[in-house]
N, C-alpha and C positions, 0 to 999 in steps of 0.2 A: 386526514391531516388538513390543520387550515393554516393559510400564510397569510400574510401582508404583505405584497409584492406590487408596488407599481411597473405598469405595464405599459412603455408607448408605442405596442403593436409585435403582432408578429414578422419578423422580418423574412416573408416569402420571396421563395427564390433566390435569399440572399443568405453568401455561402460566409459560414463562420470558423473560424479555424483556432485551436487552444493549445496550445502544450502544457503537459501537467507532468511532474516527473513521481519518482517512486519512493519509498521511504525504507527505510527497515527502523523494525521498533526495538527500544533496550527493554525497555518490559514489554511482554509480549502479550498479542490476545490470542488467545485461542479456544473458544467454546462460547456458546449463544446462553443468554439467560433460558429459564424454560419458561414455560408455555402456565401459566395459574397465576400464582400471587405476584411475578415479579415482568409478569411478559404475557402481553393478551396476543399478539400475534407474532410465530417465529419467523414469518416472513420480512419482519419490521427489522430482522439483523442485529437482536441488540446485544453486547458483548456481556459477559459474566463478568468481569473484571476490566478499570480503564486499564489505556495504555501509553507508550508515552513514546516517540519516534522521530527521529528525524531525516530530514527529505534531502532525497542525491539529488545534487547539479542536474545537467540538462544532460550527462554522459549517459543517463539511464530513464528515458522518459518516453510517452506517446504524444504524438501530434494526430489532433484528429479533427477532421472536416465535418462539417453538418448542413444540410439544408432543408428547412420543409418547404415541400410544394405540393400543390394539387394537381401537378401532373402523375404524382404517386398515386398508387393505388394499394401499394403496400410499403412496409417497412424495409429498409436494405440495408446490409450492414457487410462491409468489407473489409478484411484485415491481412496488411502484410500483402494486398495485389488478391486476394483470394476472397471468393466472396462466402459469405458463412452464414448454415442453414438457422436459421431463427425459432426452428420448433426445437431445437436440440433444449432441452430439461433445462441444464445451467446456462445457455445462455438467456434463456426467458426470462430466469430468477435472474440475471443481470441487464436485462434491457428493461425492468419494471421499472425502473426511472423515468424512461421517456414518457411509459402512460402516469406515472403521477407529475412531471411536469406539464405535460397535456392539457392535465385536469384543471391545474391550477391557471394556464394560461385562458383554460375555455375553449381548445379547438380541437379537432380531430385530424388535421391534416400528419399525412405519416412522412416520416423522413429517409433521407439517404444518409448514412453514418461512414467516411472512411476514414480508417486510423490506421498507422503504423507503428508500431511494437520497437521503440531502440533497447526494452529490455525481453532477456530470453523468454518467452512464454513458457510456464508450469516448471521453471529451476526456483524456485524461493526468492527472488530478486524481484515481486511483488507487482507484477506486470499489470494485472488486472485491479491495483491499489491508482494504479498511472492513468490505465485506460480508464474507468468508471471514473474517475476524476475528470477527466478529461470530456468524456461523453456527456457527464451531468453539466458540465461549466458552460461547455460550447451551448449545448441545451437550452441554456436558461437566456442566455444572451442570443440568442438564436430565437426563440419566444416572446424574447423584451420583458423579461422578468426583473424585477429589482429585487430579487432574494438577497440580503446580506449573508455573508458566505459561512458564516454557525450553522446560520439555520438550513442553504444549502448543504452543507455536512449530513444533515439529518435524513438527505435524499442521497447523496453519493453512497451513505453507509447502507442503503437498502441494498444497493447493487453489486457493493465490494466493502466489507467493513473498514478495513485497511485506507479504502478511498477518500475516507471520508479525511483523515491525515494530509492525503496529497493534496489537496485545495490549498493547504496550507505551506508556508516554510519554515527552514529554520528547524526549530522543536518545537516538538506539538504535543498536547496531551490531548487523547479520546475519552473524556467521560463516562463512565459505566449508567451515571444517572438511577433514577429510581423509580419513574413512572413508567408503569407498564404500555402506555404509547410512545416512550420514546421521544418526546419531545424533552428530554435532558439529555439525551444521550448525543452528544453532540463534540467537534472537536474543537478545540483552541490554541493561538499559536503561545506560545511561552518565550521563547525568543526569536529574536529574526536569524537569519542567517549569517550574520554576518558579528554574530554575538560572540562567539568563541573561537578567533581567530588561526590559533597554534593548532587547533586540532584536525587531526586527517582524517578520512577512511578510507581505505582500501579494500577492495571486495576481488576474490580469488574466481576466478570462473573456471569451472571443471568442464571435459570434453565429457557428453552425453548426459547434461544431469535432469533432463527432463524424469519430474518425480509419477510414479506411478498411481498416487493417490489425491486427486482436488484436494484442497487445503478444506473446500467447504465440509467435502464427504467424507474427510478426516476428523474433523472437529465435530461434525455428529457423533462418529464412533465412538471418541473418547467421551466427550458425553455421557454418554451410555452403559458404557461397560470399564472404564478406567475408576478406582478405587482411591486412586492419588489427587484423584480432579479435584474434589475439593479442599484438599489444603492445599492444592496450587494458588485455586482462586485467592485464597487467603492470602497467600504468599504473595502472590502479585500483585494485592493492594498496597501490601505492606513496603514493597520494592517501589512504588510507585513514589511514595512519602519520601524514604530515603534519597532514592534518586534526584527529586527536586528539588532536596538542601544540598545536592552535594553540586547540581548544575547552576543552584544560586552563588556557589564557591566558588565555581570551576575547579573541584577537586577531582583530580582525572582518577589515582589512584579507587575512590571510593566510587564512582563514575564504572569506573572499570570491571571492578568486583562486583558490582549487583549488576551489570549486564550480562558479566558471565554467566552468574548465579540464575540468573530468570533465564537465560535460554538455557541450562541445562535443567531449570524446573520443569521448561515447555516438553523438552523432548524425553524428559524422565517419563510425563502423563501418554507420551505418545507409547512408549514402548510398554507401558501398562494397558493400554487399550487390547480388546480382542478383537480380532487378531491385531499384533505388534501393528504398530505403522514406524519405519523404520527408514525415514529422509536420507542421513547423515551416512555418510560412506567410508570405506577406507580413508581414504584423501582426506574426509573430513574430522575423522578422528585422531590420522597422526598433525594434521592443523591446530591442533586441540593442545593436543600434548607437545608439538611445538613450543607455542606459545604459554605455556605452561614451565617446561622449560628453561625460555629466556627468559621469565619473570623472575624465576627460580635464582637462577646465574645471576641476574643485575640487581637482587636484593630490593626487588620493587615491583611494580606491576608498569612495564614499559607500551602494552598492547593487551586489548584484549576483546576476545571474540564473541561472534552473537553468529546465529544462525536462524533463518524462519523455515519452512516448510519447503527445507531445499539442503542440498551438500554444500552451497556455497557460499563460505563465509564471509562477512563482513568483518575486521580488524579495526578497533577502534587506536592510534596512538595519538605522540604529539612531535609537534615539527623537529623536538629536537633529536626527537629517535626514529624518527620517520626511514631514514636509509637503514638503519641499522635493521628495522623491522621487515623493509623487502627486501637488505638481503637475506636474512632470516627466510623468508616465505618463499624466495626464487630456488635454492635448495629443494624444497617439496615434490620429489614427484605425483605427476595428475594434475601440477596445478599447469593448465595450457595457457592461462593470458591472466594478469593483474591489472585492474581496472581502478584509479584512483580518481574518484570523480570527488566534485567539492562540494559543502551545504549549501542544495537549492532553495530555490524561491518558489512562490505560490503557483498557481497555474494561471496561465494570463492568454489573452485575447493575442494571437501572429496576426501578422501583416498580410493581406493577403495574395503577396505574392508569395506565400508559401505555403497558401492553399494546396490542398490535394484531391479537390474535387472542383473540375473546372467551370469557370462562373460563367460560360457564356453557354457550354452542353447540358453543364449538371452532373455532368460523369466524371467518374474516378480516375486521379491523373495517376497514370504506372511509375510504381521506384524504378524501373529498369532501366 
């Protein structure tokens, strides 16, 4: 990869701090282009199909610290107060960012990385979309990189595809692009936040929904051995189209419907995969039919749900059924807490006295 980035220096020793929050997508990605005509490296993360998402307020996001120095001698990476082994397989395939920003900065010095997770790690609420957001941004401003943040995109999506979304706010669409290096494949914001005011979400949090299967080592499987994959691909470009005239409308009804439609296209290819991969729980099924329903009863589509590679759903409505909807949802049981966070913002540069890695040690300041 080559950039164009002005650089006025790496800023050693000096500690940088970002919050980036997490998204959930109405059309969804799920599967890597492969490897010949349409993708020379599968390590570059490029998706089969774009996608199109928009990003939670600050109720579900990472803040994370950074500093290179030459007092390092290796790499460190600590998350949630716990420090974490860096040969582990996925996390390598997610700290490759720092060596291609490295690259582009010209230096070798390693860093200390600390972040904390305000979303639940591996329940579908897209944690690792927040943290790689977060890691890549701090990163770059941390190096004295002047990446514009597209083309940033093109590095967060190496580490976390989904990431590549959270730099951004609002609504965002991920480009599937068409060169096989991935220099199209890039994300854009489509509106800011603050575009569609009436509209809520609400996201259901289940006790124990830690999923058993990485989303990454998931989306190989199906790959693979799913026989549906490729008319989903199809399907999902197709939703992506639709989607954008009915966001240019604010038609929530039409809005609603093909969000349902692509996440039960995502999770149809999942239960086609060998062996099944099977996210979606009790809890999340009668959610389902819930909300299925109240559309039913109200002669409309008053909410309606999406899920990623988790049991816990996100409910899309609008302010004026907003109560009607959790009381609808607080009924449910399994669901233990309702979390309604608002359309965030990009990922930006804290203050740093809310640093979490202290500037005068270098070491990581405890949530305790």
């Amino acid at each position: 990869m080559k950039y164009k980035a002005s650089s006025p220096g790496i800023a050693i020793d000096k500690v940088v701090t970002v919050q980036a929050n997490s998204n959930i997508a109405l059309v969804k990605y799920w599967g890597k282009r492969s490897i010949g005509e349409d993708c020379s490296d599968e390590s570059l993360n490029l998706p089969a199909n774009s996608s199109l998402s928009i990003t939670f307020g600050d109720e579900l996001s990472t803040v994370t610290s950074i500093v290179f120095s030459e007092k390092l001698n290796e790499d460190e990476f600590y998350l949630n107060d716990k420090k974490i082994d860096l040969d582990e397989k996925e996390i390598q395939e997610r700290f490759i960012v720092l060596s291609k920003l490295r690259d582009i900065a010209g230096t070798k010095l390693r860093a200390r990385v600390v972040s904390r997770n305000f979303v639940p790690t591996a329940s579908g609420f897209g944690s690792s979309a927040s943290g790689m957001a977060a890691l890549t941004f701090a990163a770059a401003k941390a190096l004295g990189l002047g990446i514009e943040t597209s083309r940033l995109s093109e590095i967060a999506r190496i580490g976390s595809g989904s990431a590549c979304r959270s730099l951004f706010g609002g609504f965002v669409e991920w480009e599937r692009g068409n060169k096989p290096d991935g220099r199209d494949s890039v994300a854009k914001q489509l509106y800011q936040e603050t575009y569609w005011p009436e509209l809520r979400l609400i996201v259901t949090a289940l006790e124990n929904p830690k999923k058993s299967i990485s989303s990454r080592a998931g989306m190989r499987q199906t790959a693979k051995t799913s026989r549906l994959y490729k008319e989903r691909i199809i399907g999902a470009e197709e939703n992506i189209k639709v989607l954008k005239a009915a966001l240019r409308e604010k038609d929530f009804e039409k809005v609603g419907e093909i969000t349902m439609q692509d996440t039960m296209m995502m999770h149809a290819v999942m239960l086609d995969t060998r062996p099944p991969i099977m996210y979606l729980n009790d809890v999340s099924r009668e959610t389902i039919n819930t909300i299925e329903e109240l559309n039913r009863k109200e002669g409309r589509i008053v909410a309606a749900y999406t899920y990623d590679a988790g049991p816990n759903a996100v409910i899309l409505t609008l302010d004026n059924d907003f109560d009607k909807v959790m009381e609808t949802l607080r009924k449910i049981n399994g669901i233990s807490k309702l979390i309604v966070p608002g359309i965030g913002g990009g990922a930006r540069v804290l203050d740093e006295s809310q640093s979490i890695i202290d500037p005068n040690t270098l070491l990581p300041v405890s949530g305790e």
